[in-house]
N, C-alpha and C positions, 0 to 999 in steps of 0.2 A: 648548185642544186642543194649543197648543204644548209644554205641560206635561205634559199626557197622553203627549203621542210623545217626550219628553225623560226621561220615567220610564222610559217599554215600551224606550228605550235601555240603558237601566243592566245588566240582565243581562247583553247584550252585551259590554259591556265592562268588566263583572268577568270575564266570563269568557276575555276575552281577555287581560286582564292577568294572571291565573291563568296562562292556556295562556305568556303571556309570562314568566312568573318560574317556571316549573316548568321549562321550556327553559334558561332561565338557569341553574338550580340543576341540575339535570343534566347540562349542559355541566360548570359545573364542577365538580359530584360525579367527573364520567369524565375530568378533568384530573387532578384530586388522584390518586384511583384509579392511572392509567396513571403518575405520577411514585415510586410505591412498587416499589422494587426486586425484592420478592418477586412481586409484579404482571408485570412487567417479563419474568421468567425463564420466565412462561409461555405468553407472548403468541405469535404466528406473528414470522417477522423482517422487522423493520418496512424498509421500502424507500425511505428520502431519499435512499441514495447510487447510483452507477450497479451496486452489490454489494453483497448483502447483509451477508459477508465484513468491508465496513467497518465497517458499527455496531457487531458482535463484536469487534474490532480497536480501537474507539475506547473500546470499555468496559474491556477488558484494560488500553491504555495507560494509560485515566484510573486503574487501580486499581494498578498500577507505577507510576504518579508519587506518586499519595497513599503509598503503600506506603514504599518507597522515595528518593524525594523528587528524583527525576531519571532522566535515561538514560543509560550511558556512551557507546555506539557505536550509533546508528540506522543500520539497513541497511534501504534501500528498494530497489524495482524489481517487476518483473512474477512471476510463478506461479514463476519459476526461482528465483528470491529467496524465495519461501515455502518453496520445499522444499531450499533449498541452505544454507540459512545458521540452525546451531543455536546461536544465544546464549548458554546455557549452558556448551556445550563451546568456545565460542571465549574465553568467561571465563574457566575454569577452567585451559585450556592458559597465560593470561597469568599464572595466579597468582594471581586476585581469588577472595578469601573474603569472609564476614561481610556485615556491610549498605551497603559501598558499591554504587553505583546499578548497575545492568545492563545488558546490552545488549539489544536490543527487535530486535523483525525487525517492519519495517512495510510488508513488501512486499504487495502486493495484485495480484488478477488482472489482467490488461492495463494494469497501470502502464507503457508507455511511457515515454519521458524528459518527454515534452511534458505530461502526466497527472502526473509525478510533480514535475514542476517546481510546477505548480499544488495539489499534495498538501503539497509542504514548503512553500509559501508561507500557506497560507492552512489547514492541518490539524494537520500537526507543529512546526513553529518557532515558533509562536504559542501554544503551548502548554508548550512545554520546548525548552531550546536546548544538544541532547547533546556531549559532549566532542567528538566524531567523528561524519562523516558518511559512509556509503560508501552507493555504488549501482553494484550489481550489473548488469554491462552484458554483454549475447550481440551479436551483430554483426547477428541478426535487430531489434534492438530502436534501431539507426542507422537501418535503411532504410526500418523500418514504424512512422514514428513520428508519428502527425498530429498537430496542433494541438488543444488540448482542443474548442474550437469546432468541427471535425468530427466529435467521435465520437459518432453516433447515439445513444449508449447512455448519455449522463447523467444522474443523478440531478436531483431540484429542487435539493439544495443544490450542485453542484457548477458548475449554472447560474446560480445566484445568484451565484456567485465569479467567474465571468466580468469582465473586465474592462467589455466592451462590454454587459454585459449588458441588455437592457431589464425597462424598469420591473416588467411584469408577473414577471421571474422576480428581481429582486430582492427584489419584498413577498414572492413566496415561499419564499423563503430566511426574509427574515424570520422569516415565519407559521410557518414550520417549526421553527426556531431554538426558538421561545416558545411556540408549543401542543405539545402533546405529543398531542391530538388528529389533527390534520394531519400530524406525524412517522408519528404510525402510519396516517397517512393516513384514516382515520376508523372509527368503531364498522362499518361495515357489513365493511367490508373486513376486518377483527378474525374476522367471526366465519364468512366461505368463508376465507379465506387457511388453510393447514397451520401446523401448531402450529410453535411456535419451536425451533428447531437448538439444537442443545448448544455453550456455549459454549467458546472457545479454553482450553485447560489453562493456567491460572496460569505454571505454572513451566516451564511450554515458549517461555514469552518473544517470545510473534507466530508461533514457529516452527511449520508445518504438517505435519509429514513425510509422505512419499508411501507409500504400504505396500506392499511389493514390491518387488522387484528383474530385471532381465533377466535370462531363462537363456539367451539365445541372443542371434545377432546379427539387427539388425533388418534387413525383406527389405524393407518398403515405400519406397517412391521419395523424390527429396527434396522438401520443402515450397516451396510455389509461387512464394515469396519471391526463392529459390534461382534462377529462371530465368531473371531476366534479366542480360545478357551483363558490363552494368556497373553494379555496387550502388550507388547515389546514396545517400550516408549522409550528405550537409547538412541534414534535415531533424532527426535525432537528434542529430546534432551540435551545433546552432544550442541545443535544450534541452537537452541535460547543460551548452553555456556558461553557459546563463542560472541555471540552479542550483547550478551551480557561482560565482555572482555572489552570493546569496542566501545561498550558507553564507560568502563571505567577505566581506560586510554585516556577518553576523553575530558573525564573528568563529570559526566554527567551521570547522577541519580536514576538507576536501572530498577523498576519495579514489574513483576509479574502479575499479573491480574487474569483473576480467574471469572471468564464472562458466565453469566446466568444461561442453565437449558431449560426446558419443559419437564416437567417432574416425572412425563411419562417415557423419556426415554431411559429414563433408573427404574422401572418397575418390578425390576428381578432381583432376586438376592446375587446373581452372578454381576448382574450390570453394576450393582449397589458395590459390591465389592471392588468394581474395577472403579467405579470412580474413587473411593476410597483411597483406592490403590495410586490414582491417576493425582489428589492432592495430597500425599502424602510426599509423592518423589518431586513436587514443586517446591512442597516444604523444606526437602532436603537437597534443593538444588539453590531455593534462595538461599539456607546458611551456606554451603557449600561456597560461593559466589558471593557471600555479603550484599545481597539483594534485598528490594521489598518482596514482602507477598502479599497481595491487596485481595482480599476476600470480603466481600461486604454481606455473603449470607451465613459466612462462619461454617462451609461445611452442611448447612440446610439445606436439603435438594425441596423442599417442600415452599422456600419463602419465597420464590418467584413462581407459585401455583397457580394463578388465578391468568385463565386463557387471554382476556384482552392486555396480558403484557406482552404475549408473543405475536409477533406475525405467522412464525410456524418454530416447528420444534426448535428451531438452532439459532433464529432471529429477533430479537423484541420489538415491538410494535412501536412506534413513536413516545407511546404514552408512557411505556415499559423504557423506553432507552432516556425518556427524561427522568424517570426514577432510580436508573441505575446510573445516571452520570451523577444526580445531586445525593446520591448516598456513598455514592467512588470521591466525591469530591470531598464530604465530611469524613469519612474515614481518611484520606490522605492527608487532611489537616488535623486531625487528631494524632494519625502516627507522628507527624514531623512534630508539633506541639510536645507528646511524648518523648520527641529523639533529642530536645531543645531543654529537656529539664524539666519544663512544667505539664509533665502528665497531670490528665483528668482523671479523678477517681472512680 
């Protein structure tokens, strides 16, 4: 009998070893699959980071380094850095032709300093280590600047990266790292998620431009940020030091660059003051730090006045982001020019 009920088993468990190796072999049929590039371009955009933006971003860079075989000037910071800073034309104002390496715009949306300190730690410097470093700083981006650990909005891998991390979200970093299954977060989600976004243009170099320009001056009020009486900018502060730590570990040239606003968000003697206020503790965070401080309107809230340079208050327009990269780019070669001995008079 025992014999009897040890045979009437066997189907069983061929057909579980079946249902077992077919699972297997379709897992990794849908690995292989998803690791194929032509695959890859058609898929919805897969969501590890707290932006979609990044994966786009990190496949451009990987395809400029293989290309290429480096970066000259990495410029990071938040949405103002995607639309202010054309890589391209702040090349070409210096002079560079041919196949020396480029410069990359890795700005991303709500890069704060505290996000972007954790972006060059653990995304861009581990990867390539550029001539130059600038990060594009507004005086919004001092006062609203949380700690990566507060911001609701991260990604699994960006949790992973956490210092303090717990267990549970470092294996998923891992898992993420190494399946390509779980990056795209699985087949089911593959097939409701919207088809995949077109990717970043090659030879626009990170750079996003905004399409549009103001015809007029803006009437809306100022951003919430704005209201209170005294702008507490040690929390921004505290991360541009520590990244600025990071690039000089590394041995790379850390400059602060101060992006152009719309002249009407300074209209007040309070607002007037806090910027003031806002380039004055950059000034004394680059000596502090032995940093650049890249200012190409010297402190003029009036020289980027004229509305077709912005897209809106906080953005420059195309037209606006090719004048402020080929005026970032002669100022940077006049300070180094200056820091070489042969200052311009």
């Amino acid at each position: 009998m025992e014999a009897l009920g040890a045979g009437a088993d066997r189907p069983w468990r061929a057909l579980a070893s079946f249902t077992v190796l077919v699972a297997v072999l379709t897992v990794a049929a849908a690995e292989a699959v998803l690791r194929i590039g032509a695959v890859q371009e058609l898929l919805p955009p897969p969501e590890p980071y707290y932006h979609t933006l990044v994966d786009r971003k990190e496949r451009l860079l990987e395809r400029t380094l293989r290309d290429a075989g480096g970066i000259d000037v990495l410029f990071v910071g938040t949405s103002a850095v995607i639309a202010d800073f054309d890589p391209t034309t702040f090349d070409a104002e210096r002079g560079k032709t041919g196949p020396a390496p480029p410069s990359f715009n890795g700005g991303l949306p709500g890069m704060a300093p505290g996000l972007a300190r954790l972006y060059l730690e653990r995304f861009y410097l581990p990867r390539n280590r550029p001539a130059a470093l600038f990060h594009g700083v507004r005086a919004q981006e001092l006062v609203m600047a949380p700690e990566p650990r507060d911001i609701p909005i991260l990604g699994r891998i960006e949790r992973g990266w956490l210092s303090d991390a717990p267990w549970r979200d470092r294996a998923g970093l891992l898992l993420t790292r190494t399946s390509a299954l779980v990056y795209y977060a699985g087949l089911p989600s593959l097939v409701v998620r919207r088809r995949r976004t077109s990717d970043l243009d090659p030879a626009l170099l990170g750079w996003l431009p905004y399409p549009g320009e103001m015809s007029a001056d803006p009437t809306m009020g100022l951003p919430s940020w704005m209201a209170d009486p005294v702008w507490d900018m040690r929390p921004g502060r505290q991360a541009l030091r520590r990244s600025a730590g990071l690039a000089r570990e590394a041995g790379i040239p850390f400059a602060l660059v101060v992006l152009p606003e719309h002249p009407s968000l300074w209209a007040t003697d309070r607002t007037r003051a806090g910027y003031a206020a806002f380039l004055a503790e950059l000034d004394a965070l680059a000596r502090d730090e032995g940093v650049y401080l890249l200012d190409v309107t010297e402190g003029d809230l009036g020289y980027y006045g004229q509305n077709h340079l912005f897209f809106d208050r906080s953005h420059l327009s195309p037209r606006g982001a090719r004048r402020f990269s080929a005026e970032l780019a002669r100022l940077w070669e006049r300070v180094r020019l200056e820091e070489r001995g042969g200052g311009l008079p």
